[in-house]
C-alpha atoms as an extended CHARMM CRD file, in Angstrom:
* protein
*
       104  EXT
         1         1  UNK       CA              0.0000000000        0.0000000000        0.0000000000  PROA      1               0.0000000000
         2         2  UNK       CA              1.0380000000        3.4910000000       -1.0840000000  PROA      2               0.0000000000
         3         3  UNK       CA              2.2350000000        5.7300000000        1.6190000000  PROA      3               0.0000000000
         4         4  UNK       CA              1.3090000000        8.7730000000       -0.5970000000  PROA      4               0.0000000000
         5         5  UNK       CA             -1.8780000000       10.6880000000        0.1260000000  PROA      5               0.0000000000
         6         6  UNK       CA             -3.8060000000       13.6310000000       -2.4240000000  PROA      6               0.0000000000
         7         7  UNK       CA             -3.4810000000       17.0710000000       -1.3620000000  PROA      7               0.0000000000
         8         8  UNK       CA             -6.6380000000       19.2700000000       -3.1170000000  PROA      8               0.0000000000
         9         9  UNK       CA             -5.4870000000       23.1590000000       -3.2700000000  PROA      9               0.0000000000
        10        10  UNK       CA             -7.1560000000       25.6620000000       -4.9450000000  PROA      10              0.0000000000
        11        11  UNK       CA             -4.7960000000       28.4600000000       -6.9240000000  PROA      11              0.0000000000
        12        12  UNK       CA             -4.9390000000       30.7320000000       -9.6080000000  PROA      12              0.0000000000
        13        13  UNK       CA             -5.4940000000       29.1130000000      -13.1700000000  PROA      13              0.0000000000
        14        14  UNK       CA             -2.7290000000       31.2170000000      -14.1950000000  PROA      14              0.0000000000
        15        15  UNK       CA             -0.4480000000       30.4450000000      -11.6570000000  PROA      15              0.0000000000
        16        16  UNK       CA             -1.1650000000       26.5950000000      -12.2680000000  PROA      16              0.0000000000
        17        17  UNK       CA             -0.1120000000       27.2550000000      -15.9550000000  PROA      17              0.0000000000
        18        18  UNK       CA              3.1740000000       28.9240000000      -14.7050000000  PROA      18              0.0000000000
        19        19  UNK       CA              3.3970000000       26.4310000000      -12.5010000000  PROA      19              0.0000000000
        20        20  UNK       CA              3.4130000000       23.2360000000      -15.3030000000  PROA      20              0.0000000000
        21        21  UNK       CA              4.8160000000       25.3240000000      -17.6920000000  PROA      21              0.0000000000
        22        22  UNK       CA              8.4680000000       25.6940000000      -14.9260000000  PROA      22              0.0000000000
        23        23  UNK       CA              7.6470000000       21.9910000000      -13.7360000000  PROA      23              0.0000000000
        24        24  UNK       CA              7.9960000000       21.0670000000      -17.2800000000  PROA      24              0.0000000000
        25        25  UNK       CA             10.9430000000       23.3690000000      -18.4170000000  PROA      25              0.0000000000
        26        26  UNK       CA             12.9160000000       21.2690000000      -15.2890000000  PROA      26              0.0000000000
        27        27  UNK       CA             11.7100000000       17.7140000000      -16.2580000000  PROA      27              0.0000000000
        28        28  UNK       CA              9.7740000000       17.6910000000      -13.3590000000  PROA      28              0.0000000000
        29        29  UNK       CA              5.9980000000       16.3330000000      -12.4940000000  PROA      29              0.0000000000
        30        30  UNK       CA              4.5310000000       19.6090000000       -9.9730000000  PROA      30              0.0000000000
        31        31  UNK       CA              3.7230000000       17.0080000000       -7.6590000000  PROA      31              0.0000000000
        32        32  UNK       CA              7.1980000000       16.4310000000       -7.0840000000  PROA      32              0.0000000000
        33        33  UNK       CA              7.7120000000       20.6090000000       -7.0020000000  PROA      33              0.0000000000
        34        34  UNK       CA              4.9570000000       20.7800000000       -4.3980000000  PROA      34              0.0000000000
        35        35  UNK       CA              6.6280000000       18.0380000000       -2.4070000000  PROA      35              0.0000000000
        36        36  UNK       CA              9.7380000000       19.6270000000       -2.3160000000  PROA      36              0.0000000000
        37        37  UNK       CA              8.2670000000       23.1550000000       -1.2520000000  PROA      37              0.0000000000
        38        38  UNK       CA              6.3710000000       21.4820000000        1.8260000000  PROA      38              0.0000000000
        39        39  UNK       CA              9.3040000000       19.3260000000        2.5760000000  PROA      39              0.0000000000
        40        40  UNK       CA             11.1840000000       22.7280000000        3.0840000000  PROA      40              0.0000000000
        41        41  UNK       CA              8.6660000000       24.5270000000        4.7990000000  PROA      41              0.0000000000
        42        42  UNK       CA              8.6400000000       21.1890000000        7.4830000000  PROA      42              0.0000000000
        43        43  UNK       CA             12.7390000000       21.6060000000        7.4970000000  PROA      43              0.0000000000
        44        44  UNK       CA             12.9550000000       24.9800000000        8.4380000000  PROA      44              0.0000000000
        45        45  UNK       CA              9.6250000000       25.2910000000       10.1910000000  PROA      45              0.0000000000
        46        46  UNK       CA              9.0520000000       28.6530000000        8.3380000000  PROA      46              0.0000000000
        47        47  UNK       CA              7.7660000000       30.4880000000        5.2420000000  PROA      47              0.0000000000
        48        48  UNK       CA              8.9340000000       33.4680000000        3.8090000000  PROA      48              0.0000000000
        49        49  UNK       CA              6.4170000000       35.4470000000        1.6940000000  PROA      49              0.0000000000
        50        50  UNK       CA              8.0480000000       38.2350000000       -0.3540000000  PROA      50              0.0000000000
        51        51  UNK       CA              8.4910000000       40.4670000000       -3.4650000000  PROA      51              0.0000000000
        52        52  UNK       CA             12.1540000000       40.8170000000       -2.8210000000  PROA      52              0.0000000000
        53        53  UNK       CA             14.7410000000       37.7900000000       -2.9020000000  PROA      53              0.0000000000
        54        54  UNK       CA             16.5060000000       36.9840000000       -0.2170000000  PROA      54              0.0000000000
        55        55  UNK       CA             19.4760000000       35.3470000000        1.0430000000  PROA      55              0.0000000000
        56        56  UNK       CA             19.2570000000       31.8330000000        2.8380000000  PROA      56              0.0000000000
        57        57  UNK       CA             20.7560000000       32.1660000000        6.1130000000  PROA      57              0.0000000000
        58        58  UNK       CA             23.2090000000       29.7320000000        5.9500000000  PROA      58              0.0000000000
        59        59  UNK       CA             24.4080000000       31.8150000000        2.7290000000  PROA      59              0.0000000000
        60        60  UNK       CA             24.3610000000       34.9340000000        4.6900000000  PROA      60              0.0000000000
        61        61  UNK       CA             26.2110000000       33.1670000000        7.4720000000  PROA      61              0.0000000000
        62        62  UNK       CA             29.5170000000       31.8450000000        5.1780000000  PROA      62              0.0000000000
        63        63  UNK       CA             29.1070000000       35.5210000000        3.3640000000  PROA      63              0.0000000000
        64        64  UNK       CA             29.6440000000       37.4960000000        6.6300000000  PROA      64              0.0000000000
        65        65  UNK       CA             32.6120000000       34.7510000000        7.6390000000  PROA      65              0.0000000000
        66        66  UNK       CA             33.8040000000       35.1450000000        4.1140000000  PROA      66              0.0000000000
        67        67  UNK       CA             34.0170000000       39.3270000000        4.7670000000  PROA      67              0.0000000000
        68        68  UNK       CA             35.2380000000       38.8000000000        8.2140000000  PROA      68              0.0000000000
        69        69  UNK       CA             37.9190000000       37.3170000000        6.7290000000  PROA      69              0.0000000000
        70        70  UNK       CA             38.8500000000       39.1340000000        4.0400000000  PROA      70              0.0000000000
        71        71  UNK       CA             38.9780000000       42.1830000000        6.7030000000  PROA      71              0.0000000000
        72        72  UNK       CA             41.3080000000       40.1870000000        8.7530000000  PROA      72              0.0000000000
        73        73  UNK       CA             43.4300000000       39.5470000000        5.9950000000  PROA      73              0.0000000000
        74        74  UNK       CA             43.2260000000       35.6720000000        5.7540000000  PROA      74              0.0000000000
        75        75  UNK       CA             40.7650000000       34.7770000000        3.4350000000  PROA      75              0.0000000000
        76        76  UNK       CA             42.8100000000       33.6530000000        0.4590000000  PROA      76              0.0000000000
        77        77  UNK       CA             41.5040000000       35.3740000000       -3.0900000000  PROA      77              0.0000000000
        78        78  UNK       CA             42.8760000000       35.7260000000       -6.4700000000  PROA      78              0.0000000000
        79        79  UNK       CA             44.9100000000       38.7390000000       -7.0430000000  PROA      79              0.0000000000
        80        80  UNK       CA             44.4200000000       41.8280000000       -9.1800000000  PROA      80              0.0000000000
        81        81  UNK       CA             44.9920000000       41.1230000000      -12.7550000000  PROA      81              0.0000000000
        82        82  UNK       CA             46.3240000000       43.3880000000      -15.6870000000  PROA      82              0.0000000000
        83        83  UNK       CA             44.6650000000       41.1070000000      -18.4580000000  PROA      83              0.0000000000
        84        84  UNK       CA             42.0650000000       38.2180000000      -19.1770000000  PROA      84              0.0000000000
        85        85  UNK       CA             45.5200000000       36.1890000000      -20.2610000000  PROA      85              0.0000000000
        86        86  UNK       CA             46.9900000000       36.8190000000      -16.7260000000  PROA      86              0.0000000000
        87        87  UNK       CA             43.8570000000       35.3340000000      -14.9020000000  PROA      87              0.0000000000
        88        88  UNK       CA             43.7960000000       32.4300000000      -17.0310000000  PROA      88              0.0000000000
        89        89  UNK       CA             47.0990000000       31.4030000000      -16.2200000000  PROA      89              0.0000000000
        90        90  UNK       CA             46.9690000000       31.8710000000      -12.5390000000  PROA      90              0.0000000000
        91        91  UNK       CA             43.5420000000       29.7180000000      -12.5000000000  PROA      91              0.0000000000
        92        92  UNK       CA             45.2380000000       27.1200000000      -14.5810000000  PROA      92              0.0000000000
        93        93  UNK       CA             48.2570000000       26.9720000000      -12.0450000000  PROA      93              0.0000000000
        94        94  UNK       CA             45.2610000000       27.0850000000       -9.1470000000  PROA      94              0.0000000000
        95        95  UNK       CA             43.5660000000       24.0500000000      -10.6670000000  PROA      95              0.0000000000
        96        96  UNK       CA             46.6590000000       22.0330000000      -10.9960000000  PROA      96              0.0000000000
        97        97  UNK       CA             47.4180000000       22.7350000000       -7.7420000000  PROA      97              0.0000000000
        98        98  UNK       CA             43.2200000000       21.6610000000       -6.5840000000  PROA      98              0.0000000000
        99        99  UNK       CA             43.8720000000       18.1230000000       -8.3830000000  PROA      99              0.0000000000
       100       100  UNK       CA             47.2070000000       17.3210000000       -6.9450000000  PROA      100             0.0000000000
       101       101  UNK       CA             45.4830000000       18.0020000000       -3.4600000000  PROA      101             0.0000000000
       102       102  UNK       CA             42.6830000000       15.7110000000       -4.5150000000  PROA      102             0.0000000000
       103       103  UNK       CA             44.2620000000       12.7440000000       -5.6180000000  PROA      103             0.0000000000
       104       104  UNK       CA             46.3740000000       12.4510000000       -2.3170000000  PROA      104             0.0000000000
């Protein structure tokens, strides 16, 4: 026996369009949209209605470390570059130094 149960809202027919239309676009059924929404809304045991975007606070959270950092001197960024050519070779050197890290 299923452990699924039928959840009967009623929305704007609009909005339902928009709605299949994103579902769609992302290979998605909207049930599965829907679930995830509630499954979020259970998680952090809050909604947030809006008009504006906002940060997540766990994005906020590494964001403020990240500019604590950088204040303090120790967060380690790319330098300053003169050309496009100059930032591609210091990322390539970056990478190389990324997989040697990884494969030990």
């Amino acid at each position: 026996m299923s452990n699924k149960t039928v959840l009967n809202v009623k929305i704007d027919k609009e909005l339902k369009r928009q709605a299949q239309e994103t579902a769609k676009a992302l290979g998605l059924p909207i049930s599965t949209i829907v679930s995830a929404s509630l499954r979020d809304i259970v998680a952090r045991r809050s909604i947030t209605i809006s008009d504006q975007p906002r940060i997540r606070p766990e994005v906020e959270a590494e964001l403020l470390e990240m500019s604590r950092q950088f204040k303090a001197g120790t967060l380690d960024v790319s330098p300053v570059f003169e050309t496009a050519e100059e930032s591609f070779v210091w990322l390539d050197k970056e990478l190389a130094i990324e997989r040697k890290k990884s494969k030990k």
